[in-house]
C-alpha positions as CSV (number, residue, x, y, z in Angstrom):
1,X,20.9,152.0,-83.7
2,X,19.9,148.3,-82.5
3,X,16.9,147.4,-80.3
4,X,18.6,148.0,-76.9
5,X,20.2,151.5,-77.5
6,X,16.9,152.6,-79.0
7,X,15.2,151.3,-75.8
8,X,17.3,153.4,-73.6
9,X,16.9,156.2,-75.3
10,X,13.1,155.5,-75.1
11,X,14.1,155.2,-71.2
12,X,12.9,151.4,-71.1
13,X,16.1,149.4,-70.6
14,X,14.8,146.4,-69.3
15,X,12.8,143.7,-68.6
16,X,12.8,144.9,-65.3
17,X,11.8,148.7,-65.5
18,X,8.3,147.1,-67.6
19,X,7.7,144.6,-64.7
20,X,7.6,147.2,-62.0
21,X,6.0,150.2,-64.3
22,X,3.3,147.9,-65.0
23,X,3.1,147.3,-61.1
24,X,3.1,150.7,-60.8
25,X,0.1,151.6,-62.9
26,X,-1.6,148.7,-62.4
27,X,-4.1,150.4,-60.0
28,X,-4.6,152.9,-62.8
29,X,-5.6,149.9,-65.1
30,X,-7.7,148.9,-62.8
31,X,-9.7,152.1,-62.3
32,X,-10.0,152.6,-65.7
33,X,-10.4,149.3,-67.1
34,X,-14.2,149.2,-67.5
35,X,-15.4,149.1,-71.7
36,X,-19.0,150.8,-70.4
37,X,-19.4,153.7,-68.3
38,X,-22.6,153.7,-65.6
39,X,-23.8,156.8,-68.6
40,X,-23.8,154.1,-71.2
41,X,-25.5,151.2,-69.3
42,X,-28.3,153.6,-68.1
43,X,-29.3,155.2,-71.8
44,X,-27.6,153.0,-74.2
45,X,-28.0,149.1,-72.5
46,X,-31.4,149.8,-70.6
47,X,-33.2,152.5,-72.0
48,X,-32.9,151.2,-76.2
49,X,-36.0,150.1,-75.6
50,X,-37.9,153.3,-74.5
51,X,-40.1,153.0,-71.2
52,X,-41.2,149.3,-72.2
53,X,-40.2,148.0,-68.6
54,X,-40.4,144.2,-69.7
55,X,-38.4,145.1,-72.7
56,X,-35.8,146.8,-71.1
57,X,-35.8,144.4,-68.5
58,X,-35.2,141.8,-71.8
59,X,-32.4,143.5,-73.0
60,X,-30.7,144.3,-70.0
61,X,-31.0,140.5,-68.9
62,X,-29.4,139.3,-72.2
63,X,-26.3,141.7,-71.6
64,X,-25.8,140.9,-67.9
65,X,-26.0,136.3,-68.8
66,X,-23.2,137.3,-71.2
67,X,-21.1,139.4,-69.0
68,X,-21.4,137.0,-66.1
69,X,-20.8,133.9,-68.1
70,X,-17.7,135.7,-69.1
71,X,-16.5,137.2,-66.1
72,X,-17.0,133.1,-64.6
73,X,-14.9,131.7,-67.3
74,X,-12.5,134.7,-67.0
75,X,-12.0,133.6,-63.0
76,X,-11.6,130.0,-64.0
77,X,-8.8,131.2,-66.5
78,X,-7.2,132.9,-63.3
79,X,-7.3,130.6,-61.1
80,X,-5.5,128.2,-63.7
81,X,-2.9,130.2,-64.1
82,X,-2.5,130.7,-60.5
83,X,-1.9,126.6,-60.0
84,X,0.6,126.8,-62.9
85,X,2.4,129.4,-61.5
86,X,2.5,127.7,-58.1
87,X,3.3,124.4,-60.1
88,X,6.0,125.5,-62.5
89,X,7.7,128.0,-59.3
90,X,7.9,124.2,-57.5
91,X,9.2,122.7,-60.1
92,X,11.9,126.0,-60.8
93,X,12.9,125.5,-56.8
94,X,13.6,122.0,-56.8
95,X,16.3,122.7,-59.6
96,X,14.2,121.7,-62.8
97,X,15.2,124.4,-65.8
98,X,13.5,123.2,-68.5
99,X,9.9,122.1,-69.2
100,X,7.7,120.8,-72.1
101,X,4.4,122.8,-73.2
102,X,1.9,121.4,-75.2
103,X,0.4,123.6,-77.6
104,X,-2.2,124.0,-81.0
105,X,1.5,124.0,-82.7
106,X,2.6,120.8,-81.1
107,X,5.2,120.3,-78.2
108,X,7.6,123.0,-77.5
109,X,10.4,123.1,-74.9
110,X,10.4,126.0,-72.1
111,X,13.0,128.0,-69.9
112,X,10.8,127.7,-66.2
113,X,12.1,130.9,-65.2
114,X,10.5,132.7,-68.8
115,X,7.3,130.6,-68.8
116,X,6.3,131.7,-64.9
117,X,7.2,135.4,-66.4
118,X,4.7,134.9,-69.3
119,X,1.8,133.4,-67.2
120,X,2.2,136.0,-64.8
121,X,2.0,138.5,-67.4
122,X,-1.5,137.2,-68.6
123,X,-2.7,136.8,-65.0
124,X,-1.8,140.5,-64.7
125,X,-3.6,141.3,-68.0
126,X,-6.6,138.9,-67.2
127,X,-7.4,140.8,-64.1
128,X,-7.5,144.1,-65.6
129,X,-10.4,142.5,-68.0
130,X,-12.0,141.0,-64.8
131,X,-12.2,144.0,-63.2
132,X,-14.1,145.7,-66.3
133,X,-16.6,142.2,-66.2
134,X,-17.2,142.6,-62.2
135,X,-17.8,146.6,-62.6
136,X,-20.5,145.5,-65.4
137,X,-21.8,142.8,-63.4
138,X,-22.2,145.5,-60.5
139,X,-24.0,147.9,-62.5
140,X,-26.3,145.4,-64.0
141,X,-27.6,144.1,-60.8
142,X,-28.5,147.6,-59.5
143,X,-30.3,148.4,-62.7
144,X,-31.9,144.8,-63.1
145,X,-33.1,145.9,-59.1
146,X,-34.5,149.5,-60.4
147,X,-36.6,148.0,-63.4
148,X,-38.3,145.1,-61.0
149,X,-39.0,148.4,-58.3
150,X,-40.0,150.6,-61.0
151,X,-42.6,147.8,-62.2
152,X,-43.4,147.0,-58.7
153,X,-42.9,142.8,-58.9
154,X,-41.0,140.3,-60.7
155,X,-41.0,141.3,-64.7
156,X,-42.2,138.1,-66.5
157,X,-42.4,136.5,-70.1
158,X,-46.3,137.3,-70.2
159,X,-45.8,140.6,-69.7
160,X,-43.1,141.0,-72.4
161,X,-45.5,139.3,-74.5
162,X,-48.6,141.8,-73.9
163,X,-46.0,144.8,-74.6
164,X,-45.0,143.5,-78.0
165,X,-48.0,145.1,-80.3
166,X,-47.5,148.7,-78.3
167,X,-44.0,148.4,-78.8
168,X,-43.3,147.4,-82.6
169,X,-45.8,150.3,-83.2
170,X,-44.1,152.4,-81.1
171,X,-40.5,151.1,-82.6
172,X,-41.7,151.4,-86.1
173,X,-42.9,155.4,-85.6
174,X,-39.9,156.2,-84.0
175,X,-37.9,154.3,-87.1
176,X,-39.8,156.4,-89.7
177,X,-39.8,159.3,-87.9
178,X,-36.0,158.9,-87.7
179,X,-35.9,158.5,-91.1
180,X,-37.9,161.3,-92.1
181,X,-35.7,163.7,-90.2
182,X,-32.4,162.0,-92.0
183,X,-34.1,162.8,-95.2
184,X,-34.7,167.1,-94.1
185,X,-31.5,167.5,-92.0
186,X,-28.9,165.1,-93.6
187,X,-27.9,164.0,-90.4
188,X,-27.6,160.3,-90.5
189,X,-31.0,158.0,-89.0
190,X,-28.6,156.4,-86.5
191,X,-27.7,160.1,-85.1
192,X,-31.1,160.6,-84.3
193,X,-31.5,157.0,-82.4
194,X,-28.9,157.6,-80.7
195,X,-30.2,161.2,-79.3
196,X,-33.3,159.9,-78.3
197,X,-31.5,157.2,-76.3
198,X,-29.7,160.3,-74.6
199,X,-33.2,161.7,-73.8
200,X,-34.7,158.7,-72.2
201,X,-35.2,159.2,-68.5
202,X,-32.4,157.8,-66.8
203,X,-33.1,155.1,-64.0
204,X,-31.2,155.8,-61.4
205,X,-28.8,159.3,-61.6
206,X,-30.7,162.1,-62.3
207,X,-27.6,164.1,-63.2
208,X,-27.6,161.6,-66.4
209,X,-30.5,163.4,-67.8
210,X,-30.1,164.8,-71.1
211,X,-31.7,167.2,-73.2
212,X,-30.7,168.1,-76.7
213,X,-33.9,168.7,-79.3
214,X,-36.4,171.2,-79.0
215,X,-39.8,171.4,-78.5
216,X,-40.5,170.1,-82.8
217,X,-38.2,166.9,-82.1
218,X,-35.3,168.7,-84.0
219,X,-31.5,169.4,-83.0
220,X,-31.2,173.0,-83.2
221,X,-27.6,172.9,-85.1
222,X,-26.8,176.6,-84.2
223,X,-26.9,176.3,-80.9
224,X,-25.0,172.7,-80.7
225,X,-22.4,174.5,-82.8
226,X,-22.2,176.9,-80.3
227,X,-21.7,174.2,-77.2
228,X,-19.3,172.8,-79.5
229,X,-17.3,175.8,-79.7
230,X,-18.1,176.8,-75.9
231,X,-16.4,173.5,-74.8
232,X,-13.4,173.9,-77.1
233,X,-13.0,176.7,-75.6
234,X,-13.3,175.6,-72.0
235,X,-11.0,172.9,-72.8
236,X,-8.4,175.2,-74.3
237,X,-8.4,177.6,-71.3
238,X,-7.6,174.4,-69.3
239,X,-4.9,173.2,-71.2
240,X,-3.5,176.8,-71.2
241,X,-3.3,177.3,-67.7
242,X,-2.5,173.9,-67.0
243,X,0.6,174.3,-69.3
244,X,1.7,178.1,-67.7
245,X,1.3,176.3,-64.0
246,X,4.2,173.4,-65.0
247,X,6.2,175.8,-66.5
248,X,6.4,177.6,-63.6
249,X,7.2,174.6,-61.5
């Protein structure tokens, strides 16, 4: 079986059937293009450093320079490949078929017609990743709003500072505490972090609120083995009905 006959039995026989499924799901790249959920920025970006307002506020603020340095480069990078397209489709309409590209591997010679196809493709492909960088940026301004409302004024440098001792104690119990557990349970120091991040407060949707140890600090293993099974459940049930209801189409 060559390449092509194994492509139609795959039901992809050309160039053209990609081009317009990608154009067809493109939205749906879109939507679901964002690496962080709001969940994620809310307990896991903000909240890693408990209810130290000026530390969160550090953290968050390192996380949204980077994101927004890279969303502005990432719109330069469009916008490149925008003027190349529009340069190179100029060129392909006043007859030219051939052009010269230089690249890290030197000078290479180019069909028009394939090169727009391949820049288009990574303008396609570069959006999809700004869309995940403007969602973040989004999301960080709202919770970089909360913090300063929640502290009632600007969040400074001085008052980072006159956190610090209250929160390397603070970090330091919670580390050997961690620890501690890891050494009676034999689940892993970083499970536990990562728990308590889940039970900070959240900052702005209370439906993110999560509880999962009991009243000694401890994960009650019987009873998350029984969500566990609860939700396999659930999801089975789903699945089931889901299945009998196209079957029956």
């Amino acid at each position: 079986m060559n390449l092509k006959e194994y492509l139609e039995k795959l039901n992809i026989p050309s160039f053209k059937y990609v081009n317009e499924k990608f154009n067809e799901l493109k939205e749906n790249f879109l939507e679901m293009s964002q690496l962080k959920s709001d969940f994620d920025l809310e307990k896991f970006t903000v909240k890693r450093e408990g209810n130290f307002i000026a530390h969160n506020f550090h953290f968050l603020m390192r996380q949204y320079s980077l994101t927004l340095g890279e969303l502005r480069n990432q719109l330069i990078d469009k916008e490149e490949l925008e003027r190349k397209i529009e340069e190179y489709t100029t060129l392909l309409n006043n007859g030219e078929e051939k052009i010269l590209i230089y690249t890290l591997e030197g000078k290479q010679e180019k069909y028009i017609d394939l090169y727009i196809k391949t820049l288009i493709n990574q303008l396609d492909l570069s959006e999809i990743n700004i869309a995940d960088r403007a969602i973040r940026v989004d999301r960080y301004e709202k919770l970089r709003l909360k913090l300063i409302e929640i502290n009632g004024g600007e969040i400074t440098n001085e008052q980072y500072q006159n956190e610090e001792p209250h929160y390397w104690k603070w970090y330091l119990q919670r580390k050997a505490l961690n620890q501690y557990k890891q050494s009676k349970t034999g689940v892993s120091e970083g499970v536990w972090e990562n728990i308590a991040f889940l039970e900070e407060p959240a900052l702005i949707r209370s439906d993110y609120q999560v509880k999962m140890l009991n009243e000694n600090g401890f994960l009650n293993l019987e009873d998350a083995a029984s969500d566990i099974k609860e939700r396999q459940i659930l999801d089975y049930n789903y699945n089931k009905r889901k299945l009998l209801k196209d079957e029956s189409k």
